[in-house]
Gaussian input, Z-matrix of N, CA and C with variables (Angstrom, degrees):
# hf/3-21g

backbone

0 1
 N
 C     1     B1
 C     2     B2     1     A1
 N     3     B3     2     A2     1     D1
 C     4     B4     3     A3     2     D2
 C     5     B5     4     A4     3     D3
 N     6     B6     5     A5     4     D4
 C     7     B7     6     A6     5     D5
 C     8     B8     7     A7     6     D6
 N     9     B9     8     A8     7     D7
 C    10    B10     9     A9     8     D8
 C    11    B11    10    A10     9     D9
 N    12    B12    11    A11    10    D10
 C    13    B13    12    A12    11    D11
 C    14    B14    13    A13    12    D12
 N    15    B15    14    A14    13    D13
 C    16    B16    15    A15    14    D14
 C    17    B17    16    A16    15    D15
 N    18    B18    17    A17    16    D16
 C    19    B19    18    A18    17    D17
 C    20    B20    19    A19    18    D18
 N    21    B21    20    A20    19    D19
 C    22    B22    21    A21    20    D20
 C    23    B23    22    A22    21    D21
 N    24    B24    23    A23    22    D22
 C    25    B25    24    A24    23    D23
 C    26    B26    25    A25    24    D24
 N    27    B27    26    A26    25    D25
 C    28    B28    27    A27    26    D26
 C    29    B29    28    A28    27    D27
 N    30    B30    29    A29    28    D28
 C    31    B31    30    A30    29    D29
 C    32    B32    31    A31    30    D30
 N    33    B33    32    A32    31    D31
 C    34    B34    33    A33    32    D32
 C    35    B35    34    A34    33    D33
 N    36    B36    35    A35    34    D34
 C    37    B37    36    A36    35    D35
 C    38    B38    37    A37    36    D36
 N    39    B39    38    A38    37    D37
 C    40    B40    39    A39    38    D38
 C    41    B41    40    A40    39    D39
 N    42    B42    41    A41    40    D40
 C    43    B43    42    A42    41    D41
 C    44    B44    43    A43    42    D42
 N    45    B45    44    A44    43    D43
 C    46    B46    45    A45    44    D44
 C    47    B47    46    A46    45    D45
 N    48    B48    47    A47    46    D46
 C    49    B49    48    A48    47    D47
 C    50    B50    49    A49    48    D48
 N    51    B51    50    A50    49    D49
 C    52    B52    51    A51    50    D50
 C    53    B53    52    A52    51    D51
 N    54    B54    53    A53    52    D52
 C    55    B55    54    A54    53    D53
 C    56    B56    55    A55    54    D54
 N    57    B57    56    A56    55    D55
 C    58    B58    57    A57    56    D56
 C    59    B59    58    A58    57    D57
 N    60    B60    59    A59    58    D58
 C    61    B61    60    A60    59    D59
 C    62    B62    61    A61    60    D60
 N    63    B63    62    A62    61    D61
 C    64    B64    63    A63    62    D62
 C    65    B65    64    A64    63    D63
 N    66    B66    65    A65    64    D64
 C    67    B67    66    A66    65    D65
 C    68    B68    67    A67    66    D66
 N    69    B69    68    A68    67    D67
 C    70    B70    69    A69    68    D68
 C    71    B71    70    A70    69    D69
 N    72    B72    71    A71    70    D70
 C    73    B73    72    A72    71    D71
 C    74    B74    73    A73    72    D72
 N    75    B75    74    A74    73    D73
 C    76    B76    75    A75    74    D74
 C    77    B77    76    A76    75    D75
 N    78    B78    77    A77    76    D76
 C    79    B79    78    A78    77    D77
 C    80    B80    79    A79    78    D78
 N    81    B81    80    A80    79    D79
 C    82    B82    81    A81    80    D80
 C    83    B83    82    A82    81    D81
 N    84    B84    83    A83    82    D82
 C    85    B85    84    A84    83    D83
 C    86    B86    85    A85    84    D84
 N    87    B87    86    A86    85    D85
 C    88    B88    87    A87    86    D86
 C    89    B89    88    A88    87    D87
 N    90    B90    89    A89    88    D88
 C    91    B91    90    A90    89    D89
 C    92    B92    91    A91    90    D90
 N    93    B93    92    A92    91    D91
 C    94    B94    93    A93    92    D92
 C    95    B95    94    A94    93    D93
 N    96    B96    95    A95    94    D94
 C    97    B97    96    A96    95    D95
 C    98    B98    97    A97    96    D96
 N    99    B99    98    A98    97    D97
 C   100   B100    99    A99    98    D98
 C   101   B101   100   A100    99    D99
 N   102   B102   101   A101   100   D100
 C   103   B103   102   A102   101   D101
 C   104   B104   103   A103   102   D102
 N   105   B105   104   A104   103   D103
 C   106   B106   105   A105   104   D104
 C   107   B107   106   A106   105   D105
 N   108   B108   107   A107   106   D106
 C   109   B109   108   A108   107   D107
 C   110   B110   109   A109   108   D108
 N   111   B111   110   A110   109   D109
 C   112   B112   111   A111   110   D110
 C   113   B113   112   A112   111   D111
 N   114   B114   113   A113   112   D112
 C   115   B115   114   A114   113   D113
 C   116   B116   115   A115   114   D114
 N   117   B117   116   A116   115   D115
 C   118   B118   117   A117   116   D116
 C   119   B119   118   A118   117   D117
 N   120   B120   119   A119   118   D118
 C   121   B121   120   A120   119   D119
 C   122   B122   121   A121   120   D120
 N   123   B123   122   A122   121   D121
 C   124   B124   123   A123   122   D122
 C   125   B125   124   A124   123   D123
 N   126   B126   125   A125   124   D124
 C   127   B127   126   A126   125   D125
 C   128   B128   127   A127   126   D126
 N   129   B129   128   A128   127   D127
 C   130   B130   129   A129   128   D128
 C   131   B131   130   A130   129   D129
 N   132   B132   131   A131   130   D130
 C   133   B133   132   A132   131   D131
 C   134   B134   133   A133   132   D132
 N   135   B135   134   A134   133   D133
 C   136   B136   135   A135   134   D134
 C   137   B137   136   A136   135   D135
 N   138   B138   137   A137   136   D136
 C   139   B139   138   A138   137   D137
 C   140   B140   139   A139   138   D138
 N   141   B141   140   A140   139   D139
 C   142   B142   141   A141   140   D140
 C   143   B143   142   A142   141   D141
 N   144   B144   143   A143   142   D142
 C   145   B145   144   A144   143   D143
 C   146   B146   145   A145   144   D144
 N   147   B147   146   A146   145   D145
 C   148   B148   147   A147   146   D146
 C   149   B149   148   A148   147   D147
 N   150   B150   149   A149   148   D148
 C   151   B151   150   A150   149   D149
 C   152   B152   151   A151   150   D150
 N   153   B153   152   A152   151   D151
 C   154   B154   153   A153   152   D152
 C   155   B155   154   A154   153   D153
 N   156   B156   155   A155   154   D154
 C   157   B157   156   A156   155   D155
 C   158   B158   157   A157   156   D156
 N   159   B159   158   A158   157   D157
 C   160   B160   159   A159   158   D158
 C   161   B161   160   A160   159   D159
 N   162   B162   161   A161   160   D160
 C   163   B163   162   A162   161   D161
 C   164   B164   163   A163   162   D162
 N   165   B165   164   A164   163   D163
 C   166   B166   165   A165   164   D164
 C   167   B167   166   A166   165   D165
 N   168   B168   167   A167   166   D166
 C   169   B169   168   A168   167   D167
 C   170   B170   169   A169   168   D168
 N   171   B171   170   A170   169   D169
 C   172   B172   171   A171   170   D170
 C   173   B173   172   A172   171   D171
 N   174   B174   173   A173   172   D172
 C   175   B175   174   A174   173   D173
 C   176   B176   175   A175   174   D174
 N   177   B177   176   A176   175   D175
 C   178   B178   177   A177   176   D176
 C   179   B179   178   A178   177   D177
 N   180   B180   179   A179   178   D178
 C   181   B181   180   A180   179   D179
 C   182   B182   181   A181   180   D180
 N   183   B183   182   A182   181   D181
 C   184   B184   183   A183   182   D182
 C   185   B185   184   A184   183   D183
 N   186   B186   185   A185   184   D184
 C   187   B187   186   A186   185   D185
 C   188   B188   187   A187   186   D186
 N   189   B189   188   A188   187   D187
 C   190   B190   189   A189   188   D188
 C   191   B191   190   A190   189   D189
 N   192   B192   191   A191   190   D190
 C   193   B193   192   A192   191   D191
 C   194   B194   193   A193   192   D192
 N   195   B195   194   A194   193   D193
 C   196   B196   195   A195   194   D194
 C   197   B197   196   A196   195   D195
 N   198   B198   197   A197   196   D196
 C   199   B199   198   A198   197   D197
 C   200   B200   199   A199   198   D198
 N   201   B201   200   A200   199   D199
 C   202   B202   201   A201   200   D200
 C   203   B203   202   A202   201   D201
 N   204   B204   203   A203   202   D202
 C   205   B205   204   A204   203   D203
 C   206   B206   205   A205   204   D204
 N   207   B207   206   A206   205   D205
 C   208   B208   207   A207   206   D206
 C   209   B209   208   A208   207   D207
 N   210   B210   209   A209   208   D208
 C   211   B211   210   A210   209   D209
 C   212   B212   211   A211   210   D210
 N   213   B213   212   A212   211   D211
 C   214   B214   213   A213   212   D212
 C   215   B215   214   A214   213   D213
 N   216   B216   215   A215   214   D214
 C   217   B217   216   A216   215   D215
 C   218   B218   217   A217   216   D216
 N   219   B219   218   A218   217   D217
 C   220   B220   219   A219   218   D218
 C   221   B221   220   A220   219   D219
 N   222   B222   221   A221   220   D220
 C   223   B223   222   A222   221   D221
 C   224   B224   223   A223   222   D222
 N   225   B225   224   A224   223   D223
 C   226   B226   225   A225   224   D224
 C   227   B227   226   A226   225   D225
 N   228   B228   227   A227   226   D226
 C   229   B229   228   A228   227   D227
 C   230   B230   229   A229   228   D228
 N   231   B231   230   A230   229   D229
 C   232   B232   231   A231   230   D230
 C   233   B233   232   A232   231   D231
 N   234   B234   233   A233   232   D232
 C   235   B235   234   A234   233   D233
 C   236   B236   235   A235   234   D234
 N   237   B237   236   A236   235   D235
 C   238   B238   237   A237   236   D236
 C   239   B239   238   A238   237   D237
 N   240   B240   239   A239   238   D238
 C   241   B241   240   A240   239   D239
 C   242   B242   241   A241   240   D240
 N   243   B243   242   A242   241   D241
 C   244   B244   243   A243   242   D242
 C   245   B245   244   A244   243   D243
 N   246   B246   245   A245   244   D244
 C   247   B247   246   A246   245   D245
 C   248   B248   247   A247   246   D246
 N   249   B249   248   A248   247   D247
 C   250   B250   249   A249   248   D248
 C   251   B251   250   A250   249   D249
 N   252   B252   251   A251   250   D250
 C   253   B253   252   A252   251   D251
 C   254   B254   253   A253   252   D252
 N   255   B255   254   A254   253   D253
 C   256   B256   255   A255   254   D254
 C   257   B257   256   A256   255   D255
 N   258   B258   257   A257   256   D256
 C   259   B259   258   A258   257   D257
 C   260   B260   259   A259   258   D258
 N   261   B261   260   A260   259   D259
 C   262   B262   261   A261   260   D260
 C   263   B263   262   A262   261   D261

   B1=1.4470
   B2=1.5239
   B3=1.2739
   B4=1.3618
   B5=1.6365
   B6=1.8594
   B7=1.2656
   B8=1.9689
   B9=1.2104
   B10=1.6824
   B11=1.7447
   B12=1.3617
   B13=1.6290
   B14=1.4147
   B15=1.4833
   B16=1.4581
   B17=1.6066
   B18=1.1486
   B19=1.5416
   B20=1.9573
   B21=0.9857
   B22=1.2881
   B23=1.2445
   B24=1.6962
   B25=1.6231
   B26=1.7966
   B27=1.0106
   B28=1.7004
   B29=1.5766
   B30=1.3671
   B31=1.4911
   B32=1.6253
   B33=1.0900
   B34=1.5680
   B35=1.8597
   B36=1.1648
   B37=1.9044
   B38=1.6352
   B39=1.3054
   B40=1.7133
   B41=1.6170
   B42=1.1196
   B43=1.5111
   B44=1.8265
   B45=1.7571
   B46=1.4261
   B47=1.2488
   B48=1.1991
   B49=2.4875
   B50=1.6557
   B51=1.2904
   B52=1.6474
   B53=1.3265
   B54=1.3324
   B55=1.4529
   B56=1.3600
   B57=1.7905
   B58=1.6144
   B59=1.8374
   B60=1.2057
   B61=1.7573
   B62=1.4422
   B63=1.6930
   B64=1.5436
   B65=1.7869
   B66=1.5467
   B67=1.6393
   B68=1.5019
   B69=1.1901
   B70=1.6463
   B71=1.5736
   B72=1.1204
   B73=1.3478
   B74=1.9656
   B75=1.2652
   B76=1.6277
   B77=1.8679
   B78=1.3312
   B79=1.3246
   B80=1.3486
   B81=1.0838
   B82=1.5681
   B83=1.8313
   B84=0.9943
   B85=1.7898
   B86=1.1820
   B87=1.3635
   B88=1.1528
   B89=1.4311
   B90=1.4483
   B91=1.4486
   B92=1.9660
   B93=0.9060
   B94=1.7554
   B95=1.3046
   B96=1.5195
   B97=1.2743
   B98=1.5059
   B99=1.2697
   B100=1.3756
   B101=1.4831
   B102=1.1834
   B103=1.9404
   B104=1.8417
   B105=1.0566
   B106=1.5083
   B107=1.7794
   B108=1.3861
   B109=1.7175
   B110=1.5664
   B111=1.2315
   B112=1.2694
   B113=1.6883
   B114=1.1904
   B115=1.5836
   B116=1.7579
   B117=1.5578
   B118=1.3232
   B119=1.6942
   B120=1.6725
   B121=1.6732
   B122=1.6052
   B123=1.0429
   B124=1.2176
   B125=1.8763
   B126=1.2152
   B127=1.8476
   B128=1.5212
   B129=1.1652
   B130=1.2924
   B131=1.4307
   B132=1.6956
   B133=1.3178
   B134=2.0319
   B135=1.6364
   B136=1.4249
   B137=1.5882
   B138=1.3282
   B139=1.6593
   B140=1.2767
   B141=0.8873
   B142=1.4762
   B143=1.5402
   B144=1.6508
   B145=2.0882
   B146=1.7107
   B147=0.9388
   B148=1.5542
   B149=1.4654
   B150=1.5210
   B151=1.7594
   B152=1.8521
   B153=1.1154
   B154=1.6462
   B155=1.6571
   B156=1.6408
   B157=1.3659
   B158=1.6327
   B159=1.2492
   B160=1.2835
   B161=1.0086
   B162=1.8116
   B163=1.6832
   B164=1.6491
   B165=1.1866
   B166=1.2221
   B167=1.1865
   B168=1.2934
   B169=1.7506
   B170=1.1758
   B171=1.5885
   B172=1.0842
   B173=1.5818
   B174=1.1315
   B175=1.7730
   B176=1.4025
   B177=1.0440
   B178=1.7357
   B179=1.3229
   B180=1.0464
   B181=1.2775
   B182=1.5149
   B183=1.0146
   B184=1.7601
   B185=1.7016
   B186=1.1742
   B187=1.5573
   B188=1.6013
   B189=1.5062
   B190=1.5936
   B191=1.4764
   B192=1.8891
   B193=1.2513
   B194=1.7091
   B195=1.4743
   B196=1.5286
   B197=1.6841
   B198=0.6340
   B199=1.9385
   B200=1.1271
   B201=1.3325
   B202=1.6065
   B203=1.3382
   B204=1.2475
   B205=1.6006
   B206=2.4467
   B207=1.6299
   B208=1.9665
   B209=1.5410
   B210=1.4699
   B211=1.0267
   B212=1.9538
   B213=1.4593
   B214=1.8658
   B215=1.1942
   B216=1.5266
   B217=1.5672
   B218=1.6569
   B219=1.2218
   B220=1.6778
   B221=1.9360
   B222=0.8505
   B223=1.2795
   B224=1.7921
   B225=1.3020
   B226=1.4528
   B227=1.6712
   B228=1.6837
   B229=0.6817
   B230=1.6055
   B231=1.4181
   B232=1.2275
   B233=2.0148
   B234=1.5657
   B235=1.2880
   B236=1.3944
   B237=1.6419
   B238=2.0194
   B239=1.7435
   B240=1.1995
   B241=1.6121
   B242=1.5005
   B243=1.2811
   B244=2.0300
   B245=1.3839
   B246=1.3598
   B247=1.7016
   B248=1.6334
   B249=1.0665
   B250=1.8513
   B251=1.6315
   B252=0.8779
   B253=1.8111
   B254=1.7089
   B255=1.1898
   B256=1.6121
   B257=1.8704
   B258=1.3064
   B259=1.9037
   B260=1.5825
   B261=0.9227
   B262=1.5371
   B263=1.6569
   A1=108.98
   A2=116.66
   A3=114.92
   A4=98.95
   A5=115.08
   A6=115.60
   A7=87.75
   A8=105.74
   A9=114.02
   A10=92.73
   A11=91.64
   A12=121.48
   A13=110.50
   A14=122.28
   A15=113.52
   A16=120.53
   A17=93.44
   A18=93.29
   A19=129.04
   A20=106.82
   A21=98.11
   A22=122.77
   A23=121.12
   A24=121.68
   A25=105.15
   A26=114.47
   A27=110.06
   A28=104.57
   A29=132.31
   A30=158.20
   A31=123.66
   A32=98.31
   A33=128.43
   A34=93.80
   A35=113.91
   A36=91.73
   A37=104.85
   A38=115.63
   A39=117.91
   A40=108.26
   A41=126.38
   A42=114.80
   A43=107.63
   A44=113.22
   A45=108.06
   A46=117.65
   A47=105.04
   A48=115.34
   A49=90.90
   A50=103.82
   A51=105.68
   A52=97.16
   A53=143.44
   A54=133.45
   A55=121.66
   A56=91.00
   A57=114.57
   A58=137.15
   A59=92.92
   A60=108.61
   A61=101.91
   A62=130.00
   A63=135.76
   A64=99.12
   A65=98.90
   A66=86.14
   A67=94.90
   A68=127.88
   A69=116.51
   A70=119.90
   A71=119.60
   A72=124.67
   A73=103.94
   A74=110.47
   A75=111.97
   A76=81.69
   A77=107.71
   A78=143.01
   A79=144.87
   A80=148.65
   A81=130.40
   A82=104.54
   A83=115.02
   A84=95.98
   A85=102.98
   A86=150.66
   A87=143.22
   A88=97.44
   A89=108.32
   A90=116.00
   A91=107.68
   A92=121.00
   A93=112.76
   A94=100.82
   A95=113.41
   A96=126.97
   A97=116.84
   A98=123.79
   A99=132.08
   A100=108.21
   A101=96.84
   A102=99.50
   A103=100.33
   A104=107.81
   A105=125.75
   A106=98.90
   A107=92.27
   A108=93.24
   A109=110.79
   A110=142.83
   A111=146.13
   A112=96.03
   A113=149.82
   A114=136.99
   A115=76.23
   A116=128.71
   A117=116.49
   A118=102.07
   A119=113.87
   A120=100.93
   A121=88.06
   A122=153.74
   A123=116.84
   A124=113.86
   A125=93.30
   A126=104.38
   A127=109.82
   A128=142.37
   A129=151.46
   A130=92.03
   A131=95.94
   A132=94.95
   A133=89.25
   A134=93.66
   A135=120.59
   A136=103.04
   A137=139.81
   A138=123.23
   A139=126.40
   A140=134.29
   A141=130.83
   A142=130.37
   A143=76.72
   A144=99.06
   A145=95.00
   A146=116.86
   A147=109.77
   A148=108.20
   A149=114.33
   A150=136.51
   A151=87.25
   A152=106.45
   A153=117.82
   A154=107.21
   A155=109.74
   A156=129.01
   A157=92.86
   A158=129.25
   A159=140.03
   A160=133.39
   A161=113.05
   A162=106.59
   A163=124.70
   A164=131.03
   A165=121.75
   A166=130.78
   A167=113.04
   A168=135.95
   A169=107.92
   A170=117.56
   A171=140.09
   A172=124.45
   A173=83.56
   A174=87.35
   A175=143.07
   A176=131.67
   A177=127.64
   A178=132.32
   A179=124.93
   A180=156.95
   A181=131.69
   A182=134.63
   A183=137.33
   A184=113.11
   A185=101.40
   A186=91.05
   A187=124.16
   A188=110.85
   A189=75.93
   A190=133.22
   A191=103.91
   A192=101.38
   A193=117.27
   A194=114.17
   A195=122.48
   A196=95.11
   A197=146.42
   A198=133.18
   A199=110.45
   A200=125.05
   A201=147.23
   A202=100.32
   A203=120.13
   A204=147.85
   A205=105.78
   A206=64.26
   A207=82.06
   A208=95.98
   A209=127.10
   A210=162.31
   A211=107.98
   A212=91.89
   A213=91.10
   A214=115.76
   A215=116.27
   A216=81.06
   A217=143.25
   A218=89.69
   A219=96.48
   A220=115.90
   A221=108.59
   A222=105.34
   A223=120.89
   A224=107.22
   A225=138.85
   A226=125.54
   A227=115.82
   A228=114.52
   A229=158.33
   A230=129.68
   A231=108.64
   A232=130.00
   A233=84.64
   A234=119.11
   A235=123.72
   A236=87.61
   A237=121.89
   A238=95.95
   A239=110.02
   A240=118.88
   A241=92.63
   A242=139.72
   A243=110.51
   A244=92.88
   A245=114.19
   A246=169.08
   A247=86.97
   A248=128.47
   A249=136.28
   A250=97.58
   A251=95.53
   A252=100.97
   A253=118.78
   A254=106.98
   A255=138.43
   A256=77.14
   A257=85.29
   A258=97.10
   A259=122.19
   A260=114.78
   A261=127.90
   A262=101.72
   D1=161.92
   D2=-163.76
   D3=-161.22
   D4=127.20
   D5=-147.98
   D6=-129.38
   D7=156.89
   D8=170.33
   D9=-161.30
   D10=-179.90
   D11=-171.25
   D12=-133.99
   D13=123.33
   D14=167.28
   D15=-92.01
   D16=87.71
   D17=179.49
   D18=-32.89
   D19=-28.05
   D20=172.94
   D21=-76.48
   D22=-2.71
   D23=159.65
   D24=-107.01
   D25=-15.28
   D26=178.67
   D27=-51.88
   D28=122.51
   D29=154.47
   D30=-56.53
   D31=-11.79
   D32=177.11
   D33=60.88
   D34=28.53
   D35=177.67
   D36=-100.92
   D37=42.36
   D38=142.77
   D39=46.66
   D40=2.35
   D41=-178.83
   D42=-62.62
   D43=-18.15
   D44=172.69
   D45=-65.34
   D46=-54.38
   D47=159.98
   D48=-24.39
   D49=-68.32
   D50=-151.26
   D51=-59.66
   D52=-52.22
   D53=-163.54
   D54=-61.99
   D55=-67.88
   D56=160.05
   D57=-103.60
   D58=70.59
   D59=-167.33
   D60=-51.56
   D61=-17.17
   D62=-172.66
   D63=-76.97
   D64=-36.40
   D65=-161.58
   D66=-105.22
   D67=-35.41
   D68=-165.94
   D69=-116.46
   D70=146.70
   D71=-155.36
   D72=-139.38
   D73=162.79
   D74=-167.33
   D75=-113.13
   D76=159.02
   D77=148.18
   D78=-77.07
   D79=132.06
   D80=162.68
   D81=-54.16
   D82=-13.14
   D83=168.48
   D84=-83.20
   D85=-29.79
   D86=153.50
   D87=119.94
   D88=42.33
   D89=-171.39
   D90=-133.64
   D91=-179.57
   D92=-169.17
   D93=-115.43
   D94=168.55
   D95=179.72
   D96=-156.81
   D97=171.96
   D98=-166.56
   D99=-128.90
   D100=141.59
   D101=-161.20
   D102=-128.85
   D103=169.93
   D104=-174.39
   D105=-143.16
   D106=100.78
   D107=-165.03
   D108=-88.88
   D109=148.01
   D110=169.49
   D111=-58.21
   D112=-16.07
   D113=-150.09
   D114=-89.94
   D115=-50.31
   D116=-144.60
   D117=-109.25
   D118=-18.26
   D119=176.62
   D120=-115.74
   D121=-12.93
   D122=-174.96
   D123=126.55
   D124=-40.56
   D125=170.35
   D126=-154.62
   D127=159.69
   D128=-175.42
   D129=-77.87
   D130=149.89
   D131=174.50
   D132=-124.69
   D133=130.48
   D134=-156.95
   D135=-125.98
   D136=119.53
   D137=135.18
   D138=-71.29
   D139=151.05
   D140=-176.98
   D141=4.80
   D142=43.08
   D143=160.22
   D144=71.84
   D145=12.37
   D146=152.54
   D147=-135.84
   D148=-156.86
   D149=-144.56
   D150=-63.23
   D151=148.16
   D152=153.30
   D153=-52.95
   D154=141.17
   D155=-159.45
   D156=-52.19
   D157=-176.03
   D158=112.05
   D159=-21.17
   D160=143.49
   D161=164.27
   D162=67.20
   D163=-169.62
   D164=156.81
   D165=-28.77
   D166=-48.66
   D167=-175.76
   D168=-30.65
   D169=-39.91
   D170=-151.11
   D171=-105.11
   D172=-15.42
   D173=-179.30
   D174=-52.71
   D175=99.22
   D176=-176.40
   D177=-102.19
   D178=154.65
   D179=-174.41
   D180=-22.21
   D181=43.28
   D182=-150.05
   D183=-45.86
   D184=111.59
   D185=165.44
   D186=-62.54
   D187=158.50
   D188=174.62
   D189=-73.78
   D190=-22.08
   D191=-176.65
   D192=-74.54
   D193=9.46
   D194=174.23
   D195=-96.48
   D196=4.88
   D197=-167.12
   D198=-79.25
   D199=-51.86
   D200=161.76
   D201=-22.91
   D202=-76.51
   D203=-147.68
   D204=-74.73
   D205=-29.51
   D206=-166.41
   D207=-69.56
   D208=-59.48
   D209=155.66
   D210=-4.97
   D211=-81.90
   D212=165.73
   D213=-75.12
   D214=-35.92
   D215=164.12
   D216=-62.72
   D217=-20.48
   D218=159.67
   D219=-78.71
   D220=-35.87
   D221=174.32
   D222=-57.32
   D223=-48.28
   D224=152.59
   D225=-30.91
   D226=-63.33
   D227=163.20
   D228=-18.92
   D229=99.86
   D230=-156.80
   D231=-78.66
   D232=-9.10
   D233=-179.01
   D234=-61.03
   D235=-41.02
   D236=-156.97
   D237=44.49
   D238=61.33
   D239=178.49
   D240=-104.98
   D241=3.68
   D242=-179.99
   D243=-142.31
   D244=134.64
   D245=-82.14
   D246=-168.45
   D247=126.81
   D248=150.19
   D249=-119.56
   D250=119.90
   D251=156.81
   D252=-137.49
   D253=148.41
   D254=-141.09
   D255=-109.93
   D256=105.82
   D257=157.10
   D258=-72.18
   D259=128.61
   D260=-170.73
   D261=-68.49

């Protein structure tokens, strides 16, 4: 599974940090993001040594033991800004 955020509906109130602190992370725009952590693939997944892009651009990698967690935080969300999609 593979999760992102469209920033142009994210509300910035971080309750995704709070659920799932492995997959989502805050900004100095004061907006959220989706990460690909070295603890669960092996190396961070980085663009130009900072946060994964925006939007789709951005989307990473769900472990399985994050799916659960990815899941309410989307449910949670006040934005309905984050996306799960099921790899074929």
């Amino acid at each position: 599974m593979k999760v992102w955020i469209d920033q142009d509906l994210c509300t910035g109130d971080g309750l995704c940090e709070e659920i799932a602190p492995d997959i989502f992370f805050g900004q100095d725009d004061g907006l959220y993001y989706v990460k690909e952590s070295a603890v669960h693939f092996g190396e961070d997944k980085a663009f130009d040594g900072v946060a994964n892009p925006a939007g789709a651009d951005g989307m990473a990698r769900l472990p399985d033991s994050q799916v659960e967690a990815a899941i309410e935080a989307a449910e949670e969300c006040p934005g309905e800004c984050i996306f799960i999609e099921i790899e074929a």
